[in-house]
C-alpha positions in Angstrom: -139.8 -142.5 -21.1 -137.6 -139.7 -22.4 -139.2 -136.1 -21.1 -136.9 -134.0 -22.8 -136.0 -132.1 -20.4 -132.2 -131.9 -18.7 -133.4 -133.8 -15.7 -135.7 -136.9 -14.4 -138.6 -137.1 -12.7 -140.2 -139.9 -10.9 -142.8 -140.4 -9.0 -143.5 -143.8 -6.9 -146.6 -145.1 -6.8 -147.4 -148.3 -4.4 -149.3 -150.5 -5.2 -152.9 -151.9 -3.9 -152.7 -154.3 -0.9 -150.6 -152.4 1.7 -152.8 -153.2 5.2 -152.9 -149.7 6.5 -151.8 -145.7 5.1 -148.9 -145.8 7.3 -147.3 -149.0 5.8 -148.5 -147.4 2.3 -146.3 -144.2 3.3 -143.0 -145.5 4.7 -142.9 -147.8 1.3 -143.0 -144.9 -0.7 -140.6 -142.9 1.5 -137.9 -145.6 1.5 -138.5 -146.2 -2.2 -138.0 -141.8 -2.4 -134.8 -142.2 -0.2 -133.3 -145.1 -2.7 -134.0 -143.5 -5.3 -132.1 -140.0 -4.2 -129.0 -142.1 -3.2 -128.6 -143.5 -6.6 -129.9 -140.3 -8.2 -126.0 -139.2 -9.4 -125.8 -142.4 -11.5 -129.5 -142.1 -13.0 -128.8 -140.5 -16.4 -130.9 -137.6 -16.9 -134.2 -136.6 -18.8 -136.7 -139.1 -18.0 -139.7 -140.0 -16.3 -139.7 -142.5 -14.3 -142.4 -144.3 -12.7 -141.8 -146.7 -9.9 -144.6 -149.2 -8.8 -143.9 -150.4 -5.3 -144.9 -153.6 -4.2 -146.4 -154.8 0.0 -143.8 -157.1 1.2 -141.5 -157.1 4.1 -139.3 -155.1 2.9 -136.1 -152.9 4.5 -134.8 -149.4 2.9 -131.7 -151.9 2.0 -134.3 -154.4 0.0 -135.7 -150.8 -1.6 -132.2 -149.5 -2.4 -131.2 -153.1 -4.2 -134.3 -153.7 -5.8 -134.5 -150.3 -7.8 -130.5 -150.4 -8.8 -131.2 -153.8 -10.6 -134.5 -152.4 -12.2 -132.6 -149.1 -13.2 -129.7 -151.5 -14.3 -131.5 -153.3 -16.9 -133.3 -150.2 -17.7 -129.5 -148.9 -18.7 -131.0 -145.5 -16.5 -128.3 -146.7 -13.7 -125.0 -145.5 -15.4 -122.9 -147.1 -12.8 -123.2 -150.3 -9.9 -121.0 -148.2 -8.1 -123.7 -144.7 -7.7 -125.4 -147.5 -5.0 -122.8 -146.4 -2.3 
């Protein structure tokens, strides 16, 4: 959603399900930690609200899944802000 504002937040949120806090935490760090390394190709002045899923997932898993939502969003200006 547009904030009007001349940057983006987000903010992750994971979802019900994860077994313990600790799993619940390093799922919202890696999704954090994707999102800052694509964060030069997001445009700018949204909010952005990520809902983060329990699975068996690696920062690399994170870092894909969130540049294909962005992508189809059209918030991911580039493939190439992923590197």
């Amino acid at each position: 959603m547009k904030n009007g504002r001349a940057f983006s937040r987000v903010v992750v949120i994971p979802a019900k399900g994860f077994p313990t806090a600790v799993a619940r935490n390093a799922c919202r760090r890696q999704t954090k930690e994707a999102y800052r390394a694509l964060k030069p190709g997001i445009a700018s002045g949204f909010d952005i609200v990520i809902v983060a899923y329990q699975g068996d997932f690696r920062y690399s898993d994170r870092l894909t899944q969130l540049a294909g939502l962005l992508t189809r969003t059209h918030l991911l200006e580039s493939a190439s802000a992923k590197e």
